[in-house]
Structure formats: structure tokens, C-alpha cells
N, CA, C and O atoms as a DFTB+ gen file, in Angstrom:
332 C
 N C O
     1  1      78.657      94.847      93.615
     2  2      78.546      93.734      92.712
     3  2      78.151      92.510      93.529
     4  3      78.574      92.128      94.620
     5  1      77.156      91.955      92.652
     6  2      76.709      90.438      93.859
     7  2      76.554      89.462      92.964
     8  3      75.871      89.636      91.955
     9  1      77.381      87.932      93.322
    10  2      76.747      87.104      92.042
    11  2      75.816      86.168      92.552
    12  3      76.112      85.601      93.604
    13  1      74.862      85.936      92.058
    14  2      73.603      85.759      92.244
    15  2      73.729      83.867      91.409
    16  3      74.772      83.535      90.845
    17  1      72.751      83.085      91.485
    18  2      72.896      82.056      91.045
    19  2      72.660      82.004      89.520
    20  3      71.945      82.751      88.852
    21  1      73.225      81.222      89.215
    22  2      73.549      81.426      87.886
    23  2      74.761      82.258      86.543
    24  3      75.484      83.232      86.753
    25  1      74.626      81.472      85.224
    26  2      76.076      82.353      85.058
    27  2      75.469      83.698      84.008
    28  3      75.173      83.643      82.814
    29  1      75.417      84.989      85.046
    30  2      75.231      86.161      84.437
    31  2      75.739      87.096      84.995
    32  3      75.100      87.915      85.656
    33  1      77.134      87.124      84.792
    34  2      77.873      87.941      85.137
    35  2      77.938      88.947      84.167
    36  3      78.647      89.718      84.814
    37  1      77.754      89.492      83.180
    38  2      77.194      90.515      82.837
    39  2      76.154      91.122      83.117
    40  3      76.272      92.325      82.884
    41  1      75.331      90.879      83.452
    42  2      73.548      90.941      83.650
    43  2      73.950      91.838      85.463
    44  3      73.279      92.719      86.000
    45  1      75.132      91.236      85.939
    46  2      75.286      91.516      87.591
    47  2      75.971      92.943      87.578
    48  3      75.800      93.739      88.502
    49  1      76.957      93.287      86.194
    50  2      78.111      94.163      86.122
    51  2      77.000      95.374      85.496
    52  3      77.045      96.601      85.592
    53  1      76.391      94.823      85.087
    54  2      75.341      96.235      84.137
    55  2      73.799      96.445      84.409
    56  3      72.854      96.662      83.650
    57  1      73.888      96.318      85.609
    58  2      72.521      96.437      86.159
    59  2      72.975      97.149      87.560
    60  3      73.928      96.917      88.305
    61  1      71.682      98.321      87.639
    62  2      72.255      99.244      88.623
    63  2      70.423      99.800      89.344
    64  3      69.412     100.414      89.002
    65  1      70.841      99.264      90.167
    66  2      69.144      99.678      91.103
    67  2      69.186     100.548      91.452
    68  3      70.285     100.798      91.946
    69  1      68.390     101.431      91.501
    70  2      68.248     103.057      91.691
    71  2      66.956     103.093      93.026
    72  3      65.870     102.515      93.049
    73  1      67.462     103.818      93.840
    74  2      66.480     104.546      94.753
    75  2      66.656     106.399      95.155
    76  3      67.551     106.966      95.782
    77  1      65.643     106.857      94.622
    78  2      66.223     108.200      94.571
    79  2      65.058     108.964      95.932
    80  3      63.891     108.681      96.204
    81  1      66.130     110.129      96.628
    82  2      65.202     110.669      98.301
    83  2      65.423     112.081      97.745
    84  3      66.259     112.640      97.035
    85  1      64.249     112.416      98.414
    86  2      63.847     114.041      98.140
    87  2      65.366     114.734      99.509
    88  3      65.672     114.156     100.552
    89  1      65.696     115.428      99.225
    90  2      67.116     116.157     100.386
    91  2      67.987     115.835      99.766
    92  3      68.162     115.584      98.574
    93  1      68.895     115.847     101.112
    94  2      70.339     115.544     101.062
    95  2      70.971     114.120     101.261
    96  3      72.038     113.672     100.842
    97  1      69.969     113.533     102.042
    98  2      70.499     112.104     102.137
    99  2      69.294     111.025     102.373
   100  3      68.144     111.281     102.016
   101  1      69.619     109.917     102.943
   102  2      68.417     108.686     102.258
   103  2      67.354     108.851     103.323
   104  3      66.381     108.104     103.427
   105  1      67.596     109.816     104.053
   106  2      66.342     110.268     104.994
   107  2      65.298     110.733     104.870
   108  3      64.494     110.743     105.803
   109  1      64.961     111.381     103.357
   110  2      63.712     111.828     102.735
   111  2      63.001     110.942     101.848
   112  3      63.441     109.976     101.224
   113  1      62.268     111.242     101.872
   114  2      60.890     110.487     101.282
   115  2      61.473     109.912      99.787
   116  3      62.260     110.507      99.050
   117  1      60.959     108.806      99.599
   118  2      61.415     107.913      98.086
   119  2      60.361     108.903      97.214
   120  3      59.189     109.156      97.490
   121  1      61.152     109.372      96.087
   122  2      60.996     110.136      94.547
   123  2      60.819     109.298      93.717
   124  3      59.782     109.471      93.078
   125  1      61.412     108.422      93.438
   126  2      62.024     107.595      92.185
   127  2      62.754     106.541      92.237
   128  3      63.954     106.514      92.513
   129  1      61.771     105.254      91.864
   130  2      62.603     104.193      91.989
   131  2      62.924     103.755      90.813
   132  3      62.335     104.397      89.943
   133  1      64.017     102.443      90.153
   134  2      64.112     102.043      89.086
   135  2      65.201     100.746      89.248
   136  3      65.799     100.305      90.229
   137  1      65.176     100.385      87.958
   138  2      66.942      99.409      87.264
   139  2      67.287     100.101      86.756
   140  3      66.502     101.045      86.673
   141  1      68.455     100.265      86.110
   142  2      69.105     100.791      84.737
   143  2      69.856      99.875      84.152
   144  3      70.909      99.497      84.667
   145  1      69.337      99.336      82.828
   146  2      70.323      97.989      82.161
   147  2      71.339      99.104      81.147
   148  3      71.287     100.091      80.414
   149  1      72.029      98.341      81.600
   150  2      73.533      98.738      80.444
   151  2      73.754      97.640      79.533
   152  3      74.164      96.553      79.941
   153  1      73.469      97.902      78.160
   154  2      74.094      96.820      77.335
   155  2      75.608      96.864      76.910
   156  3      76.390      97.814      76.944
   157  1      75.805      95.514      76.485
   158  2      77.611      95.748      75.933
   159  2      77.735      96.502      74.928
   160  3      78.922      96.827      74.932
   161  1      77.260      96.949      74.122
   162  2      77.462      98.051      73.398
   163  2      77.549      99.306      73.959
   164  3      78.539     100.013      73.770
   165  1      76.635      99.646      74.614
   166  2      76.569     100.931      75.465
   167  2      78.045     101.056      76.418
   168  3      78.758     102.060      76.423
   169  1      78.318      99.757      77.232
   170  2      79.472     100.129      78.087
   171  2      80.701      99.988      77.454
   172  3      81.746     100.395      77.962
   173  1      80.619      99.281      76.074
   174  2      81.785      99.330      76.012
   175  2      81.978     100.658      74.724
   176  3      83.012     100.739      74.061
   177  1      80.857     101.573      74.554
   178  2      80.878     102.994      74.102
   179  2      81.394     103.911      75.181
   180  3      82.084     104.917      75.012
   181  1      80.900     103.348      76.450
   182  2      81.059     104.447      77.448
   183  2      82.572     104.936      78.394
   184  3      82.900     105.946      79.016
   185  1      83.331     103.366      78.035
   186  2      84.689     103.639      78.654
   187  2      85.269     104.365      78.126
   188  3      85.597     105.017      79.116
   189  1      85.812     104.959      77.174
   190  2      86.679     105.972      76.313
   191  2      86.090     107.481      76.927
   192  3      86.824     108.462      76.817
   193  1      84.940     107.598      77.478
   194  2      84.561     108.939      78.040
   195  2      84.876     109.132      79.505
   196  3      84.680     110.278      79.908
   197  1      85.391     108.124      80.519
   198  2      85.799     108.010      81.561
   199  2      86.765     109.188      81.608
   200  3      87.617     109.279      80.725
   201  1      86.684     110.158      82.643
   202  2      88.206     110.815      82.720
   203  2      88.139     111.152      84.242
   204  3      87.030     111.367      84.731
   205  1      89.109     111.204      84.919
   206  2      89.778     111.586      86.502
   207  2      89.452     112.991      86.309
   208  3      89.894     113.722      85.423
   209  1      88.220     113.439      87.698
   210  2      88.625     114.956      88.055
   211  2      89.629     115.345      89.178
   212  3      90.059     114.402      89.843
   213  1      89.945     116.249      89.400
   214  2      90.690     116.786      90.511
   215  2      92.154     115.934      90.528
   216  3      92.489     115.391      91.581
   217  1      92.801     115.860      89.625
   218  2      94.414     115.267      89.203
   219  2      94.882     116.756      88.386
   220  3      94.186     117.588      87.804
   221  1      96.635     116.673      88.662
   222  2      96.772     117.606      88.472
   223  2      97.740     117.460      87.050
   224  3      98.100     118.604      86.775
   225  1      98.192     116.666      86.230
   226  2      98.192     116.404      85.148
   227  2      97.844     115.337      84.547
   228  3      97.018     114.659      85.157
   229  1      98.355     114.773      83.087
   230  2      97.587     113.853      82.138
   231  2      98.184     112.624      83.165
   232  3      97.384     112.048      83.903
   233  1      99.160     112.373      83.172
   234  2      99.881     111.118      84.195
   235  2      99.181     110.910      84.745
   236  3      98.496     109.909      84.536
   237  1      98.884     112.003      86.082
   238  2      98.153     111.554      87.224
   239  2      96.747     111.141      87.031
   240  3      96.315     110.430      87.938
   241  1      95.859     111.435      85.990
   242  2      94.615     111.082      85.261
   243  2      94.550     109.691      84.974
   244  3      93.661     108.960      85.410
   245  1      95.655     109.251      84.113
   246  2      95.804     107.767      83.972
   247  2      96.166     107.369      84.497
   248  3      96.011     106.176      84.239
   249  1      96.905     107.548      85.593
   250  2      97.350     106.686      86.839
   251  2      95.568     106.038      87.568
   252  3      95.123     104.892      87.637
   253  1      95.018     107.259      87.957
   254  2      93.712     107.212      88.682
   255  2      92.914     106.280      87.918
   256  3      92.531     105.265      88.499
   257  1      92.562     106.484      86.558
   258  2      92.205     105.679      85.750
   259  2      92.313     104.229      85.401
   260  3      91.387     103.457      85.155
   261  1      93.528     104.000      85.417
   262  2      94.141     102.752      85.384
   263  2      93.498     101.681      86.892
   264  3      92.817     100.655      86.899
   265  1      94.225     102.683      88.269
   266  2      93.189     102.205      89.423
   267  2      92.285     101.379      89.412
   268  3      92.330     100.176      89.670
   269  1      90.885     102.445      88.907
   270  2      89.882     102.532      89.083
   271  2      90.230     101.145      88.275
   272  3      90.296     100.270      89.138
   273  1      90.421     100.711      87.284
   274  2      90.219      99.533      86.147
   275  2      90.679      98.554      86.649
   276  3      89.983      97.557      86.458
   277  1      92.098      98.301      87.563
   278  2      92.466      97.268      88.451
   279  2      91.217      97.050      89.837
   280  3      91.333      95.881      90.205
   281  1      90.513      97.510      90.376
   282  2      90.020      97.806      91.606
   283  2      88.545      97.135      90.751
   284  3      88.271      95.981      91.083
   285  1      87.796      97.664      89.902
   286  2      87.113      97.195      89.218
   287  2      87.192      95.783      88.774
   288  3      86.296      95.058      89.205
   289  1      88.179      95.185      87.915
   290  2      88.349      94.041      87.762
   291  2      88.742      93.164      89.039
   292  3      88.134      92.097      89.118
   293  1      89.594      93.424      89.974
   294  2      89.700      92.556      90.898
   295  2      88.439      92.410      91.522
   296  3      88.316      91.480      92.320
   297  1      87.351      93.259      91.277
   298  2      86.087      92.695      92.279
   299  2      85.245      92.257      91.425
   300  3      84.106      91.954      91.779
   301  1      85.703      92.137      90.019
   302  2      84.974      90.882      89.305
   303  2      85.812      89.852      89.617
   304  3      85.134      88.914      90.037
   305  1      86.916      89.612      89.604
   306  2      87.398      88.605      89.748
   307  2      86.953      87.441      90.754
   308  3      86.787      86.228      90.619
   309  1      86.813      88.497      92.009
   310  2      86.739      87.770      93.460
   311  2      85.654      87.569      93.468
   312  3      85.303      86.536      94.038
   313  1      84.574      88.467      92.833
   314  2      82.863      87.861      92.738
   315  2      82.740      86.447      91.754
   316  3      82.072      85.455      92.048
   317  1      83.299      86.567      90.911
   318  2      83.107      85.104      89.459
   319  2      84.290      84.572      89.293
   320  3      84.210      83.363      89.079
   321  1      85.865      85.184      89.310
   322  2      86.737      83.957      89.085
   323  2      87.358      83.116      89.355
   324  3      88.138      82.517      88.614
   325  1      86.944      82.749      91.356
   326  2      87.561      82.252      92.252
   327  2      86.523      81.047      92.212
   328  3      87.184      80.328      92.961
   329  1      85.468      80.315      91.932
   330  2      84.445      79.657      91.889
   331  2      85.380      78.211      91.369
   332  3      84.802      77.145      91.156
């Protein structure tokens, strides 16, 4: 996440630059470049499909989950709400 000048902190959270390499890692030749815009409709369709692999029950799923959502927001925070 990077905030950039200006106030578009959405525009920063749902935008995702893509560089895609032929192999295993960024050592092969560029395939496919791109953006991908996420609108607020779309992401906020897409959180309810979020789920933890490799946990070994429902607890531990939402525990991981929950995480991920604190860890996430604190690095919006520290990118836009400390200003």
C-alpha cells in the first residue's frame, strides 16, 4: 500500500499492478502486464468469500481471519490516518 499525493485512498487500497514471468520466479521473461481496479461494490462483495486454509477448526479460521483484518487495517491506518 502507498499513499500517493492526494486524497485517494481507495483508488491506493483497490488497485493492484500486475507483472506476470514465464517460470517459477521473476527471472523469466515478462508475459503479461496490467492494473486491476477493484470497485467498492466488488470488494465489498468479495469479503464474505475470504476463508483461512490450512487451520484446523472453525475458531482457528476466524481467529486467522480476524488477523488478517487487524494487520490490514493497521496498514491503512499508518499509510492515511496518522497525517
Amino acid at each position: 500500500m502507498h499513499d500517493d499525493p492526494g486524497f485517494d485512498m481507495w483508488a491506493d487500497i483497490t488497485t493492484l499492478f500486475t507483472l506476470l514471468h514465464k517460470g517459477k520466479d521473476a527471472s523469466g521473461p515478462v508475459v503479461g502486464a496490467g492494473v486491476i481496479y477493484i470497485k467498492r461494490e466488488q470488494l465489498m462483495g468479495l469479503i464474505p468469500t475470504f476463508h483461512a486454509t490450512n487451520t484446523s477448526s472453525p475458531a482457528e479460521s476466524l481467529k486467522v481471519l480476524a488477523d488478517f483484518g487487524r494487520f490490514f487495517m493497521g496498514e491503512t491506518w499508518d499509510s492515511y490516518g496518522k497525517k
